[in-house]
C-alpha positions, 0 to 999 in steps of 0.5 A: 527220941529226943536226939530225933526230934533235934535234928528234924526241928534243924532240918525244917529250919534250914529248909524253911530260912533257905524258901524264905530267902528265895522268895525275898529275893523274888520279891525284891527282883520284881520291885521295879519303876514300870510304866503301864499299859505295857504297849501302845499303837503308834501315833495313838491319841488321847491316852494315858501312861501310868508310871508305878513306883514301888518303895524298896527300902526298909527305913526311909520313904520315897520322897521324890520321884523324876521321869524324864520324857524322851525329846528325839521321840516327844510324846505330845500333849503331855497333862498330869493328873493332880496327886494327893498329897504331890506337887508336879513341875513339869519341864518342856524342852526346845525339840531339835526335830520339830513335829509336824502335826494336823494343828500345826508344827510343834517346837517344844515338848515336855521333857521331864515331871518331877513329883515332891512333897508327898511320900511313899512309905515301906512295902507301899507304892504310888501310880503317877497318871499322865496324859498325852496328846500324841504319840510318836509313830516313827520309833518301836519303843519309848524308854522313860529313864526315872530317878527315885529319891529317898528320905535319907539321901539315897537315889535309885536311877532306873535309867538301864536299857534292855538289850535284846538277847542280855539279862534285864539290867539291875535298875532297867527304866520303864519302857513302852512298846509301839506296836502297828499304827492304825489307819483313820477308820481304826484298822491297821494298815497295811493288812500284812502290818496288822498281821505282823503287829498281833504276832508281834505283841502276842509274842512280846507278852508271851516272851514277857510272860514266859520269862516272868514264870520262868524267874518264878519258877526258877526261885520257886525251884532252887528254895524246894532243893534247898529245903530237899537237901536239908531234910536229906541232911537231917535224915542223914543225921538222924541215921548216924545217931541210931547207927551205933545204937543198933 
């Protein structure tokens, strides 16, 4: 009984640090700078982007957080939302296209905000809250390439672009999609447009959706096989040990 009870303890072990390493790693994977909400209607006004910024390390905080705006697709009338505890410097940029608008022609537009002095510690994260103006109507998607620093020197650049049909990248930057712009009465125009723009979004976050529970599934999977194999190990042991016995 004794040898029994060895083997079983052994067997649940194996089982229970290779489940374990599988959902770390699912944890980890899943630790990205993402901007929310995920997609917006082209030439959209008076909304707000939230960038989230989760802590990956262990031992030192998040001390400084850069997000740099694109300035061949300028989002317009950018404002920051005042953070406890942060100080943001925002930088504007001279456009080499300017942007014509109902209130005149715009030449410059901000191109980066950078958050410092605050902190944001271990298996904590922080929502950066920005404001615009406007939104570029001529383009499908925005990325916003960000660079995170932390407090023993260490810099993490989301600045990676997915391509469609390749893995997400390691360190992929935040990207807002542009779904159909809507007309000035609210509906989108044409109809065949609005049509397409709900397929388009109910299949991009369906897709997103489907590859997220797949990721999910995937992990959740392989750590079940892993535990399998060692309970199959322990019982294969535990035969062997009473075999000569008989």
């Amino acid at each position: 009984m004794s040898a029994y009870r060895t083997t079983l303890r052994r067997a649940g072990t194996v089982a229970a640090l290779a489940t374990a390493g599988v959902l770390a790693a699912a944890g980890v994977a899943s630790a990205h700078v993402t901007v929310h909400p995920e997609s917006y209607a082209k030439g959209a006004t008076d909304g707000v982007l939230t960038f989230r910024v989760p802590n990956e390390e262990d031992k030192a905080s998040t001390t400084k957080v850069q997000v740099y705006l694109p300035t061949d697709h300028p989002v317009l009338g950018v404002l920051v939302t005042p953070q406890n505890g942060w100080t943001a410097k925002v930088t504007t940029s001279k456009l080499k296209t300017p942007v014509k608008t109902d209130d005149g022609t715009i030449t410059d537009a901000v191109s980066e905000i950078t958050w410092t002095g605050g902190k944001i510690a271990a298996g904590q994260y922080e929502d950066f809250n920005v404001a615009f103006g406007q939104l570029p109507d001529d383009t499908d998607q925005l990325a916003f390439k960000t660079l995170q620093t932390y407090s023993d020197g260490d810099v993490v650049r989301w600045i990676e672009q997915t391509t469609a049909g390749d893995d997400e990248p390691e360190n992929p930057a935040p990207v807002l999609k542009l779904t159909a712009k809507e007309s000035e009465d609210g509906d989108e125009t044409p109809a065949a447009s609005a049509s397409t723009a709900a397929t388009s979004t109910k299949a991009g976050t369906t897709a997103s959706s489907s590859s997220s529970d797949s990721t999910a599934r995937g992990l959740g999977i392989a750590g079940l096989i892993v535990g399998v194999l060692g309970l199959a190990a322990g019982a294969f042991a535990i035969v062997r040990s009473r075999t000569p016995r008989s």
